[in-house]
Residue frames relative to the residue before (quaternion, step in Angstrom):
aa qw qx qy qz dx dy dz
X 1.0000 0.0000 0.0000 0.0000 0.00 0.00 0.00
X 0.5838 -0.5235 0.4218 0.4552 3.78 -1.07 0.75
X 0.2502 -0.6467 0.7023 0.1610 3.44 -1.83 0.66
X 0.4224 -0.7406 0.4957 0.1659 3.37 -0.48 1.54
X 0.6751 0.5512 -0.2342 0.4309 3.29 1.08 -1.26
X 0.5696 0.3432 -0.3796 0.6432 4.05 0.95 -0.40
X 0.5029 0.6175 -0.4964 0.3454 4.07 0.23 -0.66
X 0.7119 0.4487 -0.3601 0.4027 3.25 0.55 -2.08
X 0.7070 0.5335 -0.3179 0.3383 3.19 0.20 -1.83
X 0.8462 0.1925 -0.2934 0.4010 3.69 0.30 -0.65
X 0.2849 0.5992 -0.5772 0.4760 3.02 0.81 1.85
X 0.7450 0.4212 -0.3269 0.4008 2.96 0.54 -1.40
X 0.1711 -0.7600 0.5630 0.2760 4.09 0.73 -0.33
X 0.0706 -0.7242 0.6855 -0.0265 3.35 -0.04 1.21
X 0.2214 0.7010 -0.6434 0.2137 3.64 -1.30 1.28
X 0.7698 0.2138 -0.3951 0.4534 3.60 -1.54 0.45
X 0.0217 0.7884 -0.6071 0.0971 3.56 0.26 1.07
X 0.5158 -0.6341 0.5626 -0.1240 3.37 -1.19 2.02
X 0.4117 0.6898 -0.5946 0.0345 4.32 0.25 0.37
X 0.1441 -0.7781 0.6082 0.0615 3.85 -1.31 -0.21
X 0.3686 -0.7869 0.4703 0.1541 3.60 -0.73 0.74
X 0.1308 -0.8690 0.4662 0.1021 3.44 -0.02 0.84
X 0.2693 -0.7145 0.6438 0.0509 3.63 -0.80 0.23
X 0.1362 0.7133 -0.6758 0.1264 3.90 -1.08 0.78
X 0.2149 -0.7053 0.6748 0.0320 2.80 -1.35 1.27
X 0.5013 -0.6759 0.4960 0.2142 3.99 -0.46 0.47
X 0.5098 -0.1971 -0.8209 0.1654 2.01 -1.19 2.10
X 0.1640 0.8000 -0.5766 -0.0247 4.10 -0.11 -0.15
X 0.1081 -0.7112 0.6904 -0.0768 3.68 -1.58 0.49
X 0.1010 -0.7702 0.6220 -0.0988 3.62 -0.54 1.53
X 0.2796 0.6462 -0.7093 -0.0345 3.76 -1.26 0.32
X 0.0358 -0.6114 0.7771 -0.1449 3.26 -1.15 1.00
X 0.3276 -0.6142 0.7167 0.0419 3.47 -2.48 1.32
X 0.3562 -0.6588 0.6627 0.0033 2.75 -1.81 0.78
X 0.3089 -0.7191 0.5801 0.2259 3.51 -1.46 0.24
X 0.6973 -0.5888 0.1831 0.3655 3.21 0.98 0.84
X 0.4150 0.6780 -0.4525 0.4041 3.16 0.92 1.55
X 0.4384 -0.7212 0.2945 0.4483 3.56 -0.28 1.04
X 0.4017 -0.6955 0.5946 0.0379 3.23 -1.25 0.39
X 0.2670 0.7608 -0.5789 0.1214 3.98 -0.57 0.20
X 0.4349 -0.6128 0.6598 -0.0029 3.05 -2.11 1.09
X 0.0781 -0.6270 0.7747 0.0227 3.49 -1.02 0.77
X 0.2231 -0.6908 0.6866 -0.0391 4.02 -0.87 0.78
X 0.0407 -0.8807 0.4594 -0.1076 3.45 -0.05 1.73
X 0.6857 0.3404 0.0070 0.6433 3.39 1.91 -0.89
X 0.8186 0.1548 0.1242 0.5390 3.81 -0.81 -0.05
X 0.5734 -0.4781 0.6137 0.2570 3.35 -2.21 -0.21
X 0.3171 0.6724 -0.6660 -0.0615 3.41 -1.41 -0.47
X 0.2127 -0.7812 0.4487 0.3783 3.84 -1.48 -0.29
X 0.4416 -0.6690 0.5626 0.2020 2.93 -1.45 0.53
X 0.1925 -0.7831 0.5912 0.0170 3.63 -0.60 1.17
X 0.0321 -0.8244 0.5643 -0.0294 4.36 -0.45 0.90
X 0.1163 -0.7681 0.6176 0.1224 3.52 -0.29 1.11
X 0.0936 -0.7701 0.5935 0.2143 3.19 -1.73 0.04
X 0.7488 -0.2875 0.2343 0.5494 3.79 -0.45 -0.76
X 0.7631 0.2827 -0.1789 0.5529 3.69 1.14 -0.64
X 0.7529 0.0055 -0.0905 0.6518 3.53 0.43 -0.83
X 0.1451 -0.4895 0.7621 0.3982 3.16 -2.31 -1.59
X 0.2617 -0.7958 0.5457 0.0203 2.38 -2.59 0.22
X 0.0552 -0.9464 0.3158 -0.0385 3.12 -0.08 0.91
X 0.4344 -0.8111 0.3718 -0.1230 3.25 -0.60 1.92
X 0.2073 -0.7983 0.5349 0.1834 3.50 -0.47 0.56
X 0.2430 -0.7999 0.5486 -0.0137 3.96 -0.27 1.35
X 0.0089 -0.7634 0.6392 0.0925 3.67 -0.49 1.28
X 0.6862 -0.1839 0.3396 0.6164 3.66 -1.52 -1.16
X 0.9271 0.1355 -0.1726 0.3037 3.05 -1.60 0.42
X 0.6199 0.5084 -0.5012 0.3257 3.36 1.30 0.94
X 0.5501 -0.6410 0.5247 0.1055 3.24 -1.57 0.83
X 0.3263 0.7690 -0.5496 0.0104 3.60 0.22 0.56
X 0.2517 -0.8341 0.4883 0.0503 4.02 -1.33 0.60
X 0.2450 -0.7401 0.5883 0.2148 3.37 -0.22 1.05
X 0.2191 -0.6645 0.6720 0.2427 4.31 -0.28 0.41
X 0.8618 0.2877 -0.0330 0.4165 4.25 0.63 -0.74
X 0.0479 0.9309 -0.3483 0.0988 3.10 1.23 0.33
X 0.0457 -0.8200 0.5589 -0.1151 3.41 -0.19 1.75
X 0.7031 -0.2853 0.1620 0.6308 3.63 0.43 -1.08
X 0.4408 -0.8292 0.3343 -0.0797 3.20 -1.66 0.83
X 0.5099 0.7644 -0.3843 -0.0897 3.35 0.22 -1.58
X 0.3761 -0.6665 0.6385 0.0815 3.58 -1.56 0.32
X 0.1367 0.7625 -0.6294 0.0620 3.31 -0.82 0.68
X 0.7000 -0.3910 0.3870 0.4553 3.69 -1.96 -0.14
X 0.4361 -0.6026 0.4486 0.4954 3.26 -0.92 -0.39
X 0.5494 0.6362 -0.4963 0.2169 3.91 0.81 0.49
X 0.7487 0.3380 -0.0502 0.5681 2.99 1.70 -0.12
X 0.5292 -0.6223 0.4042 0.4116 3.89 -1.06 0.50
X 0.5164 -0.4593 0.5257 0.4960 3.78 -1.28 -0.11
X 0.5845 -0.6195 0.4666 0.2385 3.06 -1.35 0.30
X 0.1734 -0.7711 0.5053 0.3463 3.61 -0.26 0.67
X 0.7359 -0.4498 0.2008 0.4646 3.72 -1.76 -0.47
X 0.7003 0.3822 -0.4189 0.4335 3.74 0.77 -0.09
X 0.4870 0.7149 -0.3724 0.3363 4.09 1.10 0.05
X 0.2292 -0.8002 0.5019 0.2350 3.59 0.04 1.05
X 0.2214 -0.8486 0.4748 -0.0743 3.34 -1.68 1.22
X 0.1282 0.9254 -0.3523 0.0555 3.44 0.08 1.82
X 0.2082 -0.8159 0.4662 -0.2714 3.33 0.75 1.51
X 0.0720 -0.7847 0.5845 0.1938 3.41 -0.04 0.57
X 0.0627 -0.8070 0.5873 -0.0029 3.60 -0.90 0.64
X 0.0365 0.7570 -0.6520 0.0233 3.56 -0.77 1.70
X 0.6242 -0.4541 0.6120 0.1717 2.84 -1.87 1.09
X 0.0307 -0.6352 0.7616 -0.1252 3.73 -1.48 1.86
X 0.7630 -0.3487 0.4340 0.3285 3.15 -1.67 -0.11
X 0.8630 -0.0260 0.1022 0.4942 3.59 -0.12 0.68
X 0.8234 -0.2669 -0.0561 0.4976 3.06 1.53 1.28
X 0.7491 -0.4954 0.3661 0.2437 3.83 -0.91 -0.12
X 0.2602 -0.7837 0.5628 0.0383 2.92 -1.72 0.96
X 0.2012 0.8421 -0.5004 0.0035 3.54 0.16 0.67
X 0.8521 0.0589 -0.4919 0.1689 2.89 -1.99 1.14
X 0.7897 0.0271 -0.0946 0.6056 3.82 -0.47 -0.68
X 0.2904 -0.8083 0.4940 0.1354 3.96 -0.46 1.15
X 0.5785 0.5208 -0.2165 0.5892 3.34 1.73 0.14
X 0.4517 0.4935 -0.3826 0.6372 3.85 1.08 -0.40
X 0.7013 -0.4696 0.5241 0.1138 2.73 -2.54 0.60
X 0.4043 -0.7183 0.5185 0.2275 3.75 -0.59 0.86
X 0.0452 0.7558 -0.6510 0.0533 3.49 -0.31 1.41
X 0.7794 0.2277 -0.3128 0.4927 3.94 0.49 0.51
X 0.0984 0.7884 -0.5925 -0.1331 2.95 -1.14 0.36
X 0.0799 0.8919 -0.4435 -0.0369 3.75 -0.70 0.56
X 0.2261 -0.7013 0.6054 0.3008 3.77 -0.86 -0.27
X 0.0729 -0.7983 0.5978 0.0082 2.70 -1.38 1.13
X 0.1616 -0.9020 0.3986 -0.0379 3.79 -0.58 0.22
X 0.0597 0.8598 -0.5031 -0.0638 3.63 -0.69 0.14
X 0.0434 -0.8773 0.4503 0.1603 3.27 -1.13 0.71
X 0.4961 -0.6319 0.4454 0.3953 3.85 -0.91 -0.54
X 0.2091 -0.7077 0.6590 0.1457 3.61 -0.80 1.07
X 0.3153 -0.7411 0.5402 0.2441 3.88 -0.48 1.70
X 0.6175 0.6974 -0.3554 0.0778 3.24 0.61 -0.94
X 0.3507 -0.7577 0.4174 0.3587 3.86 -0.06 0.90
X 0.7815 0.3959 -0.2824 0.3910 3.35 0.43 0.65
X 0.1576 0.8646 -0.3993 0.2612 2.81 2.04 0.80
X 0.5358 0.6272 -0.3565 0.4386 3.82 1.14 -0.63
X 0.7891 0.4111 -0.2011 0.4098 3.48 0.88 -1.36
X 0.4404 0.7506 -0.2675 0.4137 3.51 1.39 -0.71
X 0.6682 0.3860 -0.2252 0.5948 3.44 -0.07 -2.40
X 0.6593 0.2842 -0.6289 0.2982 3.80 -0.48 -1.15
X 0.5224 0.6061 -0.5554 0.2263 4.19 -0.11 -0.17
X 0.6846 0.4498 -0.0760 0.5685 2.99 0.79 -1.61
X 0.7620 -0.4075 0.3243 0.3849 3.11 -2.39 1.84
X 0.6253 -0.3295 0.6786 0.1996 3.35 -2.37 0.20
X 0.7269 -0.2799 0.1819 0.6002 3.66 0.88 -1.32
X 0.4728 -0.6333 0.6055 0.0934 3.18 -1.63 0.85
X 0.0682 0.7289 -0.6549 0.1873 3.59 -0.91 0.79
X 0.1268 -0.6595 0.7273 -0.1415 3.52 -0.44 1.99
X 0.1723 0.6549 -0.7328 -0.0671 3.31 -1.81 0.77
X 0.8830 0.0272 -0.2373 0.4041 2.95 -1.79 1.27
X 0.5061 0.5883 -0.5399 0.3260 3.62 0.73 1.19
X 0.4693 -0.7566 0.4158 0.1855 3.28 -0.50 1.49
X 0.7961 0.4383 -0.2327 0.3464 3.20 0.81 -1.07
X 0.3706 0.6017 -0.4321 0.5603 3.57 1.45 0.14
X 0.3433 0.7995 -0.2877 0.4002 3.31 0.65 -1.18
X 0.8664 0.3483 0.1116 0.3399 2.97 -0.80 -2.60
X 0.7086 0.4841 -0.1775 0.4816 3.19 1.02 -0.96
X 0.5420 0.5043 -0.2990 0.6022 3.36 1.05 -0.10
X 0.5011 0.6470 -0.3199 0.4775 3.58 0.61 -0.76
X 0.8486 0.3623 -0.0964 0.3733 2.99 0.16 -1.40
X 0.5877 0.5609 -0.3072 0.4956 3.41 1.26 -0.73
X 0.5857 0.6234 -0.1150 0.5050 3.35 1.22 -0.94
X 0.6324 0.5254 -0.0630 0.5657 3.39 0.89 -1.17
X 0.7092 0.3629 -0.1906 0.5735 3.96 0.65 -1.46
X 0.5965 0.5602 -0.3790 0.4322 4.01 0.85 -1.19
X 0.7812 0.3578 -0.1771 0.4800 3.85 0.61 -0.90
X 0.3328 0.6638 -0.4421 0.5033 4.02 1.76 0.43
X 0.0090 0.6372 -0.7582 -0.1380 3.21 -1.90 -0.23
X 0.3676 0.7814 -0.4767 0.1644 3.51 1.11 1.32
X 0.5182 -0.7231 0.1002 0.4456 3.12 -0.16 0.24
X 0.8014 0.2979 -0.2977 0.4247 4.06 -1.03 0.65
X 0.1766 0.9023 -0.3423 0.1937 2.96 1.54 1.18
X 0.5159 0.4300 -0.4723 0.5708 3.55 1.06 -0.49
X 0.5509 0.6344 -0.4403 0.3165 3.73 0.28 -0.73
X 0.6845 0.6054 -0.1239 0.3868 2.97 0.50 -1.57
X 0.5896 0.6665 -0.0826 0.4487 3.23 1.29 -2.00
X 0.9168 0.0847 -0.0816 0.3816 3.04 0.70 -1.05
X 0.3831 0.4799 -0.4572 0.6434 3.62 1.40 1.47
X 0.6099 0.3480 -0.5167 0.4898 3.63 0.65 0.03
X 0.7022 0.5392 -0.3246 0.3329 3.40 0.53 -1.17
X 0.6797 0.3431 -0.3954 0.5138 3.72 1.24 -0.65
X 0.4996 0.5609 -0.4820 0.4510 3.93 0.69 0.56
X 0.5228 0.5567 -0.3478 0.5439 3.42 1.12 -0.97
X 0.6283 0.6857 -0.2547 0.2650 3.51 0.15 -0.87
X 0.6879 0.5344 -0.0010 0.4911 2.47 0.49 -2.37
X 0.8429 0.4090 -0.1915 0.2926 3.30 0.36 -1.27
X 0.4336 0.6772 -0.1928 0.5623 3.34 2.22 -0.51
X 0.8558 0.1140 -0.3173 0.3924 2.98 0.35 -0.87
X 0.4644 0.6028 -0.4932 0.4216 3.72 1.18 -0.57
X 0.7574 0.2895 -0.3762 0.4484 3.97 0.00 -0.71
X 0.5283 0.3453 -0.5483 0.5486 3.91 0.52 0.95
X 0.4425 0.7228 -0.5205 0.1043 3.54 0.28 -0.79
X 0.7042 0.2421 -0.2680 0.6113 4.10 1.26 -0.61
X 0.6230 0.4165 -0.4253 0.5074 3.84 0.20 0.35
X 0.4429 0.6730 -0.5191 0.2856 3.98 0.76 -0.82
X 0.0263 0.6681 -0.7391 -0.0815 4.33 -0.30 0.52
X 0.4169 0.7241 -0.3279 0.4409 4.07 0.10 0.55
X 0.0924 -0.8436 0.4639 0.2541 3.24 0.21 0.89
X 0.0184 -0.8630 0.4490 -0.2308 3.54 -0.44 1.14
X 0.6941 -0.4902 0.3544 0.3903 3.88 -0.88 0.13
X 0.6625 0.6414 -0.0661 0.3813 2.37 1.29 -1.64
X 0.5488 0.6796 -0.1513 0.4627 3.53 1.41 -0.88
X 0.6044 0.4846 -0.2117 0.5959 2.91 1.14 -2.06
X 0.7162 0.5659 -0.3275 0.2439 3.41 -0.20 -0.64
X 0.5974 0.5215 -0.3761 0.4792 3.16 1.29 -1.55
X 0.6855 0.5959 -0.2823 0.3087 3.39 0.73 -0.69
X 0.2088 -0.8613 0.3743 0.2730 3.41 -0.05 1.28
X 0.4432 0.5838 -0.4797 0.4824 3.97 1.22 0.33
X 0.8105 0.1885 -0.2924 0.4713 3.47 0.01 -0.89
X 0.5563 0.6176 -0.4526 0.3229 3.45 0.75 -0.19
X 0.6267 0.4801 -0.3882 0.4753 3.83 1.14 0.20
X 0.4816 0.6949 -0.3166 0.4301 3.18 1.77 -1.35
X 0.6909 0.5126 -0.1849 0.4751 3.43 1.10 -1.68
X 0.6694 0.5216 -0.2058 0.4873 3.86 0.36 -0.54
X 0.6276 0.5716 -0.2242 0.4787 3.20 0.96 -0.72
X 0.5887 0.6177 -0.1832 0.4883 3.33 1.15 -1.37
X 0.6931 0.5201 -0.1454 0.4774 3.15 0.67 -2.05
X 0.7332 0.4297 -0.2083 0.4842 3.94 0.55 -1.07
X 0.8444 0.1087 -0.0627 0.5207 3.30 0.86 -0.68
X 0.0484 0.6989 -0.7089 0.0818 3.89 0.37 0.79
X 0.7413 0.2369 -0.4867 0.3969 3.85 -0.49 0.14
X 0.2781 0.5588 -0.5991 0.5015 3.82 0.70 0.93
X 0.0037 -0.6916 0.6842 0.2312 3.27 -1.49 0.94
X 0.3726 -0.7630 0.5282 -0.0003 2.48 -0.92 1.89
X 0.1200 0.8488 -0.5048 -0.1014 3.78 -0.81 0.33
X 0.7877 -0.3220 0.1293 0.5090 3.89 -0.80 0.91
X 0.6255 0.5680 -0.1703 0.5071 3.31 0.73 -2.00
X 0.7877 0.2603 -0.3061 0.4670 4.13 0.20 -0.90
X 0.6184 0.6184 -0.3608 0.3239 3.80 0.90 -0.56
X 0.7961 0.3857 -0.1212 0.4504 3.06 1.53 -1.02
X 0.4329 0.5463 -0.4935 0.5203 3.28 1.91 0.64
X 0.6805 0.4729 -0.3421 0.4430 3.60 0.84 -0.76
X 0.6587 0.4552 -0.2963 0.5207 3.64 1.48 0.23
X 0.3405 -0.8132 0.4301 0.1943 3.58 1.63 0.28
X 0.5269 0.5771 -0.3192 0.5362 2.77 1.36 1.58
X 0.5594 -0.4871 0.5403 0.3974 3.90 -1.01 1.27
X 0.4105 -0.7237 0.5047 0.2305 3.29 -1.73 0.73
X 0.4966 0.5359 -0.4238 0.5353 3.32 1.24 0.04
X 0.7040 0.3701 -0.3199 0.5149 3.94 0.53 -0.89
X 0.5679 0.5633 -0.3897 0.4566 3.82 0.90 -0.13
X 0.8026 0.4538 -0.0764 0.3796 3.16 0.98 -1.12
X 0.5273 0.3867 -0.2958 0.6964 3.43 1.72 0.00
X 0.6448 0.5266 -0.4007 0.3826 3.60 0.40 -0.60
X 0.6348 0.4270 -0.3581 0.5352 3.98 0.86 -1.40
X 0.7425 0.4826 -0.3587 0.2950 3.63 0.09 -1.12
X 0.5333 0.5645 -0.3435 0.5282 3.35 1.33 -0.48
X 0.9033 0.1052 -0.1812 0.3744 3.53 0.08 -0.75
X 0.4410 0.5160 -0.5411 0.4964 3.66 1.50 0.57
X 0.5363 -0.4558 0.6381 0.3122 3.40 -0.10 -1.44
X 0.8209 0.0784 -0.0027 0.5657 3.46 0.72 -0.15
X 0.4062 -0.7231 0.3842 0.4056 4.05 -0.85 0.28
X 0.6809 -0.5309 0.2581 0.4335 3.57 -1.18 0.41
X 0.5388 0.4490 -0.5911 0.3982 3.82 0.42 0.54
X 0.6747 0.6680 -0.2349 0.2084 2.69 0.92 -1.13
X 0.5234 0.4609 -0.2241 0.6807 3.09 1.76 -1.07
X 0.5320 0.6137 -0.4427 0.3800 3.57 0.12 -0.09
X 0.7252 0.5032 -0.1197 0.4546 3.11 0.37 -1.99
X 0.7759 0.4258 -0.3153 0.3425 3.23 0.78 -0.94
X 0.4985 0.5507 -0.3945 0.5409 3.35 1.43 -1.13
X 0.7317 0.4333 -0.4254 0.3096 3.69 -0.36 -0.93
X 0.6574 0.4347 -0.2974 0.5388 3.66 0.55 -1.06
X 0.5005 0.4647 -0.4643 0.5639 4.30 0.66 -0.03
X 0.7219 0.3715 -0.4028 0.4227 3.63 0.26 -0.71
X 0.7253 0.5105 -0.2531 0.3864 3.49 0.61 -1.33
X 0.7271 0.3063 -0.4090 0.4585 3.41 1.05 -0.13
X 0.3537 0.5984 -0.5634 0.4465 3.68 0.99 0.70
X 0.8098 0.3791 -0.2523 0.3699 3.28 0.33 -1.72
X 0.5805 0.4880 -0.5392 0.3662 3.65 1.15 -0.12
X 0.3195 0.7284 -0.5172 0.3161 3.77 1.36 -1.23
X 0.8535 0.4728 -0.0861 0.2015 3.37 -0.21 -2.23
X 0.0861 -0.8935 0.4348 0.0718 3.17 1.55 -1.04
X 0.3772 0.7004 -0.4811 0.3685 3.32 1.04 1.29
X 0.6544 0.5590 -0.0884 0.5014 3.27 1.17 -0.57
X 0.2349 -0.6929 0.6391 0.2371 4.09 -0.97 -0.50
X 0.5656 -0.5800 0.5136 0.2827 3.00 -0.85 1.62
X 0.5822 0.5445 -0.3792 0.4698 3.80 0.38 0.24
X 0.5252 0.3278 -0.2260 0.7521 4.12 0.92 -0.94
X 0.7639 0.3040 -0.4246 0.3792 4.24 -0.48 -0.66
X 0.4930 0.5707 -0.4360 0.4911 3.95 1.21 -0.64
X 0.6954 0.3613 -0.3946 0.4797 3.70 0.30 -1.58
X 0.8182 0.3388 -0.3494 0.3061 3.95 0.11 -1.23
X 0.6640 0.5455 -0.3924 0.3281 3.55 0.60 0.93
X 0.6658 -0.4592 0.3095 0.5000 2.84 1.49 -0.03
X 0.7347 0.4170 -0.2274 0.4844 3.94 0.90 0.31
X 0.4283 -0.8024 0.3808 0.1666 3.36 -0.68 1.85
X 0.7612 0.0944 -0.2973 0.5686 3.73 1.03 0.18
X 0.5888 -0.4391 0.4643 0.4950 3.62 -1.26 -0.97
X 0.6892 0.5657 -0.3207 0.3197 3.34 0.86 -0.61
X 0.6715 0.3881 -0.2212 0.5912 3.85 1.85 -0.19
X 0.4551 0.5260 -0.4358 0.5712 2.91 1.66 -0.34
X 0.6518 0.5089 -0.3526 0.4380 4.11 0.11 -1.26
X 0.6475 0.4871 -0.3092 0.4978 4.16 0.73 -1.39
X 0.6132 0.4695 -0.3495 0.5304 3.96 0.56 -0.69
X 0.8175 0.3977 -0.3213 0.2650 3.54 0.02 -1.00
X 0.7071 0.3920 -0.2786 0.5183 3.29 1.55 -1.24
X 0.7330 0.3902 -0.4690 0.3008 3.38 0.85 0.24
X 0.5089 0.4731 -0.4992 0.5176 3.77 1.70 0.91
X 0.7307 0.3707 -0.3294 0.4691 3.70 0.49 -1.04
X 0.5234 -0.6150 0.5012 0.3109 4.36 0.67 -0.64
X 0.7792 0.1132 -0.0669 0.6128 3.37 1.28 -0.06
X 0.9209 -0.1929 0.2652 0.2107 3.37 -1.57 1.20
X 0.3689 -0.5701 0.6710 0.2977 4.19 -0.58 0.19
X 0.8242 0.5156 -0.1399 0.1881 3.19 0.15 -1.04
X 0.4798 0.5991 -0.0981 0.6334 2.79 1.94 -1.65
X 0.8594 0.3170 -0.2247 0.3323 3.32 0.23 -0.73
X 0.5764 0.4831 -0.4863 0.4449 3.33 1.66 0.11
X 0.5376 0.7306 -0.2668 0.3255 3.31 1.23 -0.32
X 0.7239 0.3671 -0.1753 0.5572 3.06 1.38 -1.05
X 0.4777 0.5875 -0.4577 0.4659 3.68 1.71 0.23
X 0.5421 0.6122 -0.4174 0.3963 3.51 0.88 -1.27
X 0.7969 0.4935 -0.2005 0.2850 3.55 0.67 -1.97
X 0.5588 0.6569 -0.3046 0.4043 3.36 1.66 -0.77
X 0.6586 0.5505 -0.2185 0.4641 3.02 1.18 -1.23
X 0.6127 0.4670 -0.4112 0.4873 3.62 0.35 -1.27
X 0.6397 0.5323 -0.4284 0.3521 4.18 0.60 -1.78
């Protein structure tokens, strides 16, 4: 049966992957923002925490050796020793921090290196990267998986190469990285998230179903018989642990596909109307321009042009 969870990701084309070796000497405290690209730690040496704000709250996590933690959305941050809290956003921060070969040195450059870590960032091409991540955890937190680990390494390891079909390369490790991140949270994931849905072995068919068959018209009442589940208790239950209710996830997943298949332009917006779930072009066209803001058409067009620019 289709894995929604590898689907998403190889939507989101994760590629040009960004890693750096960090060094810390005790006491030390980093906080640094993002524009919402994911973001992730691999903890090779020592301890330290890692503190992630969002719009309502933060969190803050305690990172040993061999964990593997991943921001998927990465807004603001900070890291610090463990003698001391991260810094939040109004908390002034004076860490010296020198530039090395293939990454950084923070605090006392004369003290003893009690951390070491990689850290990294990449870009999700996928013009619907916004709609995607909202599926996927707030944050990711792997202990004691080596191979997460390893897989970083390498991304790290290929990013600083000039061998040849490296972005390639770059960017099939990085959707393994992924994959493998989030599937080994998938029963710990408290986040309302895909991932959640999934752990869940009721909506997790509900979910699959969707994913295999989007041109089913699927409605609340039939999703939640194929989940052997009341449609009210189906329907509070998914929205709890997706993030959103099951049209909703629907609507969105379909209109992610359809704006691939317009991207590709292999097909007639007629065959991409029927394979999404819509009985002409003309409700199929009234849905899209009233999720995407513009035409089916218009908007393969202006894919074609993006691409060529």
């Amino acid at each position: 049966m289709t894995d929604p969870l590898a689907e998403v990701v190889s939507l989101l084309q994760p590629g040009a992957p960004f890693s750096k070796l960090v060094v810390a000497s005790a006491p030390w405290a980093v906080r640094r923002t993002e524009t919402g690209r994911p973001f992730y730690f691999v903890l090779l040496q020592g301890s330290c925490l890692l503190r992630i704000d969002s719009a309502t709250h933060s969190d803050t996590i305690t990172l040993n050796e061999g964990d593997f933690a991943l921001i998927p959305s990465a807004r603001a941050f900070a890291t610090s020793s463990l003698d001391r809290q991260p810094p939040g956003d109004d908390e002034a921060v004076d860490t010296a921090i020198v530039a090395m070969p293939g990454g950084a040195r923070v605090g006392d450059p004369d003290g003893p290196v009690d951390t070491r870590m990689l850290v990294g960032n990449c870009i999700f091409g996928s013009p619907d990267a916004a709609i995607l991540v909202s599926l996927l955890p707030n944050w990711v937190h792997i202990q004691g998986e080596h191979r997460l680990s390893t897989l970083v390494q390498l991304v790290g390891d290929e990013s600083r190469s000039d061998r040849p079909a490296r972005e390639i390369v770059m960017a099939r490790l990085l959707e393994v990285l992924l994959i493998e991140a989030l599937r080994s949270t998938a029963s710990s994931s408290t986040s309302s998230s895909l991932v959640r849905g999934l752990s869940d072995t009721r909506l997790a068919l509900a979910l699959r179903l969707m994913h295999q068959r989007p041109s089913d018209p699927w409605t609340v009442a039939q999703l939640a018989r194929e989940a052997a589940m009341s449609r009210s208790a189906f329907f509070e239950r998914f929205s709890g642990a997706v993030g959103m209710a099951p049209m909703e996830y629907l609507l969105a997943w379909r209109m992610a596909l359809a704006k691939q298949l317009l991207r590709q332009r292999e097909i007639a917006i007629s065959e991409i109307a029927e394979r999404v779930g819509y009985s002409s072009v003309s409700t199929f066209g009234v849905a899209f321009t009233r999720h995407v803001g513009i035409p089916p058409g218009r908007y393969a067009k202006r894919g074609v042009g993006a691409a060529t620019a």
